[in-house]
LOKOL-55561 format. One record per residue (C-alpha): residue in three letters; y, z, x. Coordinates in steps of 0.001 Angstrom, whole numbers, plus 500000, padded with zeros to 6 digits. Example, Ala and Ser with C-alpha at 12.3 -4.5 7.8 and 13.67 -1.06 7.14 Angstrom:
<sevexs>
Ala495500507800512300/Ser498940507140513670/
</sevexs>
This chain:
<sevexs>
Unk085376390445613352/Unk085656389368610203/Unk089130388614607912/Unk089562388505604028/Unk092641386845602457/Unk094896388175600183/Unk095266388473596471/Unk095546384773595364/Unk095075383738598647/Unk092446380818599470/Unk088904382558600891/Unk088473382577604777/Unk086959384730607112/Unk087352384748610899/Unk085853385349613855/Unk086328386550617311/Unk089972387639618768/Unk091718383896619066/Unk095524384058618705/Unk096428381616615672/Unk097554379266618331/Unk094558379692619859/Unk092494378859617228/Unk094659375590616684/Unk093903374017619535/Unk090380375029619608/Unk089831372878616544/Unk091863370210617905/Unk090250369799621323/Unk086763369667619212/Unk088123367032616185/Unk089486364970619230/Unk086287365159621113/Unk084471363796617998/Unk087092360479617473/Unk083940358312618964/Unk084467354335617957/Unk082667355446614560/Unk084678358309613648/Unk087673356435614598/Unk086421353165612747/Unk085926355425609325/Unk089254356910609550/Unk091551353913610072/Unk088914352444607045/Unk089973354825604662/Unk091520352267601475/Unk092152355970599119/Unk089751354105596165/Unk089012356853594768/Unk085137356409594081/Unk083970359151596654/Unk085700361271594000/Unk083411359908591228/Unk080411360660593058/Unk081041364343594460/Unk079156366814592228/Unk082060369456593141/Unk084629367216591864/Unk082315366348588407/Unk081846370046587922/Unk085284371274588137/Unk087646367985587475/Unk089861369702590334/Unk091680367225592707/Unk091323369747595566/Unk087167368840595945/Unk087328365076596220/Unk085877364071599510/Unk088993361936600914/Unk091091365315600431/Unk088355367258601906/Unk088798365199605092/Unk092681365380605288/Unk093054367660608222/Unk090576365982610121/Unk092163362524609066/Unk096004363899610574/Unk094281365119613818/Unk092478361108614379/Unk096036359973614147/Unk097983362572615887/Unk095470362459618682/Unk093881359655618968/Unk094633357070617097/Unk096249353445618545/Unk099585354832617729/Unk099115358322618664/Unk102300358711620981/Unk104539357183619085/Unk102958358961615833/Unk103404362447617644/Unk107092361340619140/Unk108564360624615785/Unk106898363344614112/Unk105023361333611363/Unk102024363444611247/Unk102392366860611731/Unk099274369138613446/Unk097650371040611288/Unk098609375152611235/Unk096197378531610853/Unk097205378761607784/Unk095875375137606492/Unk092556375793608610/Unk091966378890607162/Unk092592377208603616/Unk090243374184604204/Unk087087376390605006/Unk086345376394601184/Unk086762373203601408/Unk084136371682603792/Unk082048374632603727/Unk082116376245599805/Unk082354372735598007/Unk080484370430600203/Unk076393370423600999/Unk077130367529602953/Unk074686365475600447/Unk075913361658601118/Unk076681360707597612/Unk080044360436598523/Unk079030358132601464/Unk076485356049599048/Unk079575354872596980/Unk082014354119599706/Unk082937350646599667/Unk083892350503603384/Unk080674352541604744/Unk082453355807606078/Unk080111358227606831/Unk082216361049605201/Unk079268364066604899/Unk078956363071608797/Unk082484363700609136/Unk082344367077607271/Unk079844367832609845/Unk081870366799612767/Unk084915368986611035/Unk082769372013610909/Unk082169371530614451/Unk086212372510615362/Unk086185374927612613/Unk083698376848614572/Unk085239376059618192/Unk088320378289615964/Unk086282380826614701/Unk086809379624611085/Unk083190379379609224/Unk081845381466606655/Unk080975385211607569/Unk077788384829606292/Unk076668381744608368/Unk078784383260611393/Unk075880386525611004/Unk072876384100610885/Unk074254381861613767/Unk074277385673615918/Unk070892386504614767/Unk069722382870615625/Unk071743383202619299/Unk069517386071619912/Unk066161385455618440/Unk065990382007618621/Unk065695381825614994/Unk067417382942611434/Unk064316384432610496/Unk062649386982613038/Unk061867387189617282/Unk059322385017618318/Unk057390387786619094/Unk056883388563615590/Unk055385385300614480/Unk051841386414614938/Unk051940389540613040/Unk054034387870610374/Unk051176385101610030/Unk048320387218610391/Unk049597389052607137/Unk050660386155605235/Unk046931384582606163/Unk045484387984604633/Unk047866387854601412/Unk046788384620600586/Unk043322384259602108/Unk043664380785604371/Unk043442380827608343/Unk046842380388609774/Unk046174379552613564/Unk048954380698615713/Unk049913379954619470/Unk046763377392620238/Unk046887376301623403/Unk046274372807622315/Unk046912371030618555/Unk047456367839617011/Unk050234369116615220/Unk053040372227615496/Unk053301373159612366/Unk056878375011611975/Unk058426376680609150/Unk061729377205607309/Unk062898381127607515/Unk062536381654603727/Unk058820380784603882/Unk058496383645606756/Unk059993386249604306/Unk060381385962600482/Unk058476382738600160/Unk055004382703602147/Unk053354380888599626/Unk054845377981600547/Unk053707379028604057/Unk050344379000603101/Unk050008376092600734/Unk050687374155604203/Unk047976375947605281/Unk045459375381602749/Unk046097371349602377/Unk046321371200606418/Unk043003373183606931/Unk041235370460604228/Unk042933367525605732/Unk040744369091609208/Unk043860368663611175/Unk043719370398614146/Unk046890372595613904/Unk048810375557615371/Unk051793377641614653/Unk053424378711617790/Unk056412381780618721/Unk058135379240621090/Unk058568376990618270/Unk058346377677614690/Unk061131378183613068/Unk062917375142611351/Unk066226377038611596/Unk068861374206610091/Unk072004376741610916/Unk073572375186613381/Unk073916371945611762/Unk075175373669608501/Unk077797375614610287/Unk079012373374613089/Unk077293374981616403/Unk075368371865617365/Unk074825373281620718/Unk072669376118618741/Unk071739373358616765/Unk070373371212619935/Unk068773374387620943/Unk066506375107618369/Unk065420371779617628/Unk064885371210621179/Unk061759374743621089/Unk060255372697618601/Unk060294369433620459/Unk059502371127624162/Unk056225373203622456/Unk054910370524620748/Unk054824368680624123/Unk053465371541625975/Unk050576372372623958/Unk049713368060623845/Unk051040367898620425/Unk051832364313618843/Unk053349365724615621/Unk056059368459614843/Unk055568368816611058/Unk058560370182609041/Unk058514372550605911/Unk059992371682602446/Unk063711371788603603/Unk066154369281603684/Unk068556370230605945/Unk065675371077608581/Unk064659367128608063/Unk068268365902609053/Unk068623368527612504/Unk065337367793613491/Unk064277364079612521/Unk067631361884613304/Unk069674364210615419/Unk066633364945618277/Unk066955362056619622/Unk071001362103620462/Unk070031364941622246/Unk067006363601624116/Unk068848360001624876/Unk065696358346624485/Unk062745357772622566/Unk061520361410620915/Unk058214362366622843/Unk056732363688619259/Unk057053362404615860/Unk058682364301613273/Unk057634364227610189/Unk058606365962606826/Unk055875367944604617/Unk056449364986601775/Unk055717362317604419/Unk052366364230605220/Unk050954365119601993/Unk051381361178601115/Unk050088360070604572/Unk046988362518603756/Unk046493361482600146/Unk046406357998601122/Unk043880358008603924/Unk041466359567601335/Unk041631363082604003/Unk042996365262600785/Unk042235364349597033/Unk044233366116594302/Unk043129366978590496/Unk045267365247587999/Unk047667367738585993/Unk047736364807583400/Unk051518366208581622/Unk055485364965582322/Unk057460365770584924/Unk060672365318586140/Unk061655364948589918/Unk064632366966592123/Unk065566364459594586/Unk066685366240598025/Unk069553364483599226/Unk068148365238602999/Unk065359363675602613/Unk065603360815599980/Unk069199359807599791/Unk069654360526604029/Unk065933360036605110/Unk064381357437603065/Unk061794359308601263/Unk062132358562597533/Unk058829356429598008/Unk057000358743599282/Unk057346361398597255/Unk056956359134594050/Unk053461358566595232/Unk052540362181595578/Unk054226362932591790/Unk051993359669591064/Unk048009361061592289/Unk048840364442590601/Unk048517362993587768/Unk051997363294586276/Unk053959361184583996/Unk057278360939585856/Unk060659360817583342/Unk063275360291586089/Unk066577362037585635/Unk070017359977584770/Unk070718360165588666/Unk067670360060590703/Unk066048358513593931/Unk069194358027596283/Unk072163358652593277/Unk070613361975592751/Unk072647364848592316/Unk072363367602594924/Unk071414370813594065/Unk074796372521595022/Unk073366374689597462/Unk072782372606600421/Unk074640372653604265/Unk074920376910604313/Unk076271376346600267/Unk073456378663599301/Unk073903381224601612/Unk077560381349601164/Unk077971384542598762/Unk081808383283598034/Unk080395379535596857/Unk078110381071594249/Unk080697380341591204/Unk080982376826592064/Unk077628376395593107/Unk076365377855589425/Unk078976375225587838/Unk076866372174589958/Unk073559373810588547/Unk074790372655585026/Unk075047369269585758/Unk071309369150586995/Unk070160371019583635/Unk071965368952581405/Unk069872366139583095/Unk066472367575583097/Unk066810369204579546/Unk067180365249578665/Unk064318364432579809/Unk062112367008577918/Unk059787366777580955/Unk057124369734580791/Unk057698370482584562/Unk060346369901587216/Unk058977369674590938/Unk060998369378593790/Unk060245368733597893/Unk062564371129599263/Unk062099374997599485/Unk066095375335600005/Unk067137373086596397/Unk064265375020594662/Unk065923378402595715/Unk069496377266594833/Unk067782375753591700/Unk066297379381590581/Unk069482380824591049/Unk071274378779588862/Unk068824379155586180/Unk068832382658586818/Unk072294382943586170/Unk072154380593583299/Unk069018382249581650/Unk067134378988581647/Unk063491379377581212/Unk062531376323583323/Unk060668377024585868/Unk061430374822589748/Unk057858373548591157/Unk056810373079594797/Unk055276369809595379/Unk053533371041598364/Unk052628373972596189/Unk051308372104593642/Unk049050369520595242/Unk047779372869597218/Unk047046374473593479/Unk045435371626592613/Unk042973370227595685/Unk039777368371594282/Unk036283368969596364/
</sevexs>
């Protein structure tokens, strides 16, 4: 079930049959659950500075109050000290801080889930270290205890429930990579019973977007690596951490992790998606409680790894280029390096933007943003900040690492009518492989 707001109203939908009360205190059970030493540590840290604001590409775009990050994080902030906080009883028996109501929930879903990819800009700047995009995703975790997230993500976290993935049944993975080997003329393998490597994929590269699919293909099959896609684990499904179901979240990473140790894999390789790095690469092992039995490794860490042992060799393009950072994976996951080095052997002449490597701006579509239909205006006024700084370069080509920030990317110059094309950079080193 799903509810609109009225005229003038802020945008919510809703899901299930929760009384408002109900819905309350499902949020507030999950927000308390969360106040850990490290939640609790960023919210008494709090000093209201003001430079999260400064950094937040929501709050740049629009100039609105309602989008900095430390108001993004109010309700969340009233139920630390409500609940658990030092002062808690005292705070609840004088009535200092009162609990938040359906009404303010329903209002702060734009909040933390139409204005905020969870990027980490806002936690780059912060002079005391709080973690806020962490916290946004700890907040979406009671937003979806209440049945409070985004219709849109609340379809593709049903479809993911029952397939096991946002894209398609694991039973239609070999069909689906049978034709996109034929389409594109490389050998996909498919359900080996032993690899090196699981190769998985995000669900835009099983539909709309196979070429990236098959550029994997292509540079994996010259690299000789012996590799497999497989239906108990392919799909790179990020969902759960974008709309706060991290048990769904802990189950799909966890098919990945499980068939790459059943076929005697050592490697789970990710696509180009950012998102997909940060649910598979640094939450596994909370859920594991140990050392991961598999590395995890993102497609930009590969193509560098592969390029460097001599296993791949690229043609130089020889013209500029400018460089999309992914907040996931360079800001979050320490790949700005890496991915330097594969601009660097094809040849290009890199022209960084005004914010680049971890100060980059995010694409605006990040953390479900993209997928959220309701988002799109502010997402489109985001875009303009990132073509206002590649137009300044003049670079002949801008390549990003991630297939979700090249989609959002395409939109926005869609809707702009800007003629610059967004570049793979597993797509290109594919398009370019030297004998």
């Amino acid at each position: 079930m799903s509810s609109a707001p009225a005229t003038g109203a802020a945008p919510f939908n809703q899901q299930g049959t929760l009384s408002d009360e109900a819905r309350v205190e499902a949020a507030m059970r999950s927000f308390v659950r969360e106040f850990g030493v490290t939640a609790s540590l960023h919210m008494e840290s709090c000093v209201r500075c003001g430079q999260c604001a400064e950094a937040c590409p929501f709050h740049i775009a629009t100039g609105e109050a309602r989008y900095t990050p430390v108001y993004r994080l109010e309700l969340f902030r009233r139920a630390y000290f409500r609940e658990a906080s030092p002062f808690a009883p005292l705070v609840r028996a004088l009535g200092l801080v009162k609990p938040p109501t359906i009404a303010e929930l329903q209002q702060w879903q734009e909040l933390i889930y139409d204005s905020c990819t969870m990027c980490g800009r806002c936690t780059l700047v912060c002079p005391m270290g709080i973690d806020i995009a962490e916290l946004v995703k700890e907040a979406r975790h009671g937003m979806f205890k209440a049945g409070l997230i985004p219709e849109r993500l609340a379809l593709m976290d049903r479809a993911a429930q029952q397939w096991g993935s946002t894209a398609t049944p694991g039973e239609d993975l070999p069909d689906i990579v049978r034709e996109v080997a034929e389409a594109h003329g490389v050998e996909i393998p498919c359900d080996l019973a032993s690899a090196e490597v699981l190769v998985t994929a995000a669900p835009a590269e099983l539909g709309d977007h196979t070429k990236a699919l098959a550029a994997a293909a292509k540079v994996l099959n010259r690299a000789g690596v012996k590799w497999t896609m497989h239906q108990s684990g392919f799909d790179a499904a990020n969902i759960g951490f974008n709309n706060g179901d991290l048990e769904l979240q802990e189950r799909l990473t966890r098919s990945l992790v499980d068939t790459a140790v059943k076929i005697g894999a050592r490697t789970v390789l990710l696509p180009e998606c950012g998102h997909a790095y940060g649910a598979a690469r640094w939450e596994a092992a909370k859920w594991y409680g140990k050392g991961l039995p598999v590395r995890i490794i993102h497609m930009t860490e590969f193509l560098d790894e592969m390029i460097a042992a001599g296993r791949i060799k690229v043609k130089a393009i020889g013209q500029s280029a400018t460089f999309h950072d992914p907040c996931q994976i360079v800001r979050r996951g320490g790949l700005e390096a890496a991915a330097r080095r594969v601009v660097a052997a094809l040849g290009f002449e890199l022209i960084e933007l005004k914010d680049h490597g971890v100060a980059g701006h995010c694409c605006g579509g990040g953390g479900g943003v993209v997928s959220n239909a309701r988002a799109t205006p502010l997402r489109h006024k985001v875009f303009d900040l990132k073509r206002a700084q590649v137009e300044a370069t003049g670079a002949r080509h801008f390549v990003t690492a991630c297939g979700q920030c090249r989609i959002t990317l395409e939109q926005g110059a869609k809707h702009a009518h800007w003629d610059m094309p967004v570049e793979s950079l597993l797509e290109l080193v594919a398009d370019n492989l030297a004998d």
